[in-house]
N, C-alpha and C positions, 0 to 999 in steps of 0.2 A: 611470598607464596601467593596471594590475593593478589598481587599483576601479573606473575604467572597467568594466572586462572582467566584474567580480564584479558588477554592478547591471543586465548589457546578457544573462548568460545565464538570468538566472530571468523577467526580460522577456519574451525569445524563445522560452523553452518556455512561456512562460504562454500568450501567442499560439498559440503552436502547437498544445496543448491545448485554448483556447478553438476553434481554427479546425476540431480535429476533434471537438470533442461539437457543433459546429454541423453536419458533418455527418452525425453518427452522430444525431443527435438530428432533424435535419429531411429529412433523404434516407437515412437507414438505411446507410449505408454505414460495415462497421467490418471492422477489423481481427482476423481470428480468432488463437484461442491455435493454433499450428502443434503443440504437444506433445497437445493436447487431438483435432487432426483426425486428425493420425498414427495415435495410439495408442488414441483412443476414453475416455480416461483424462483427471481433473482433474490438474493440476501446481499447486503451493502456491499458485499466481500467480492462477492460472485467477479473474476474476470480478472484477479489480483495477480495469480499465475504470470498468468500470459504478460499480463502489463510488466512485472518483473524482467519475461523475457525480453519482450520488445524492448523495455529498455535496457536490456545486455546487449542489445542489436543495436539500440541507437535511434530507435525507430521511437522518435517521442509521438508523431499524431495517433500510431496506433495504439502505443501505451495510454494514451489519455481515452483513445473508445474503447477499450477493456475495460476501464472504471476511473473515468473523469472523477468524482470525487478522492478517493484515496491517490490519485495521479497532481492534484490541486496541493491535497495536504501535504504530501512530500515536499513539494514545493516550498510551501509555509512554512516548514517544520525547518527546514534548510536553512529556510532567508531568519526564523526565527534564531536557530543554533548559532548560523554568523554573526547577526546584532549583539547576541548575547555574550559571546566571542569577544566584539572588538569591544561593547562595553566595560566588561572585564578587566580587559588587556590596559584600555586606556582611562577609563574612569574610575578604575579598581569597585565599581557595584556589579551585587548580585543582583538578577531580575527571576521574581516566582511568579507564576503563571498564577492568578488567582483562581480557587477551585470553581468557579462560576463560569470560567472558561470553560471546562472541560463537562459540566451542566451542557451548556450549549454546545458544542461538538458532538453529543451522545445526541443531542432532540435532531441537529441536521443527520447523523448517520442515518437515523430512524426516519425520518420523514426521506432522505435520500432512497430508502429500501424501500421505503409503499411506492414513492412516485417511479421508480421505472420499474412495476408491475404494474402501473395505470396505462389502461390507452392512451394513444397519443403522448407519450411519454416514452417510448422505444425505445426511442435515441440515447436513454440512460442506461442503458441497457448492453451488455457484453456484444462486441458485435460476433457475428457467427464468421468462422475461418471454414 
């Protein structure tokens, strides 16, 4: 019943996904960031949408100017998932991320989200479509 479960939720958010860039894509209808309308201000997140889109299009430079960072760590996260993969497969070891990793990944998100609200720092910044 538990892989039932595990095969039936990436399904239903792929649908889900798929059912909304169909409407943000052919009726304009999208979801605003609520920290971005509030406060006038990008939050680390700001531009994730779109970058999703653009990469259902293919379209990676635009996916990286939606939000270079979180476009970076997919990256990492990937190249990390395969090492871990082939280590696995072939060396029969487990690898854990030590939690001090993940210390640091929370101070860059954060310093990621002050600096493209700084001037001259734009360019971190969601581009306008």
């Amino acid at each position: 019943m538990l892989a039932k479960n595990k095969v039936k939720a990436p399904i239903v958010l792929f649908v889900i996904f798929l059912f909304y860039y169909i409407l943000n894509k052919y009726l304009n209808i999208s979801i605003p960031c609520l920290f971005h309308e509030i406060t006038g201000f990008f939050c680390p997140g700001c531009g994730i949408t779109r970058m999703f889109f653009s990469l259902l299009e293919l379209n990676f430079y635009q996916a990286f100017r939606f939000n270079p960072l979180v476009f970076i760590l997919i990256i990492l996260g990937v190249i990390y998932w395969l090492i871990k993969l082939l280590i696995k497969k072939f060396l029969n070891i487990s690898i854990v991320i030590p939690n001090n990793v993940y210390y640091i990944l929370l101070i860059i998100v954060i310093i990621f989200g002050i600096l493209r609200n700084i001037p001259g720092f734009e360019f971190l910044g969601p581009t306008k479509i």
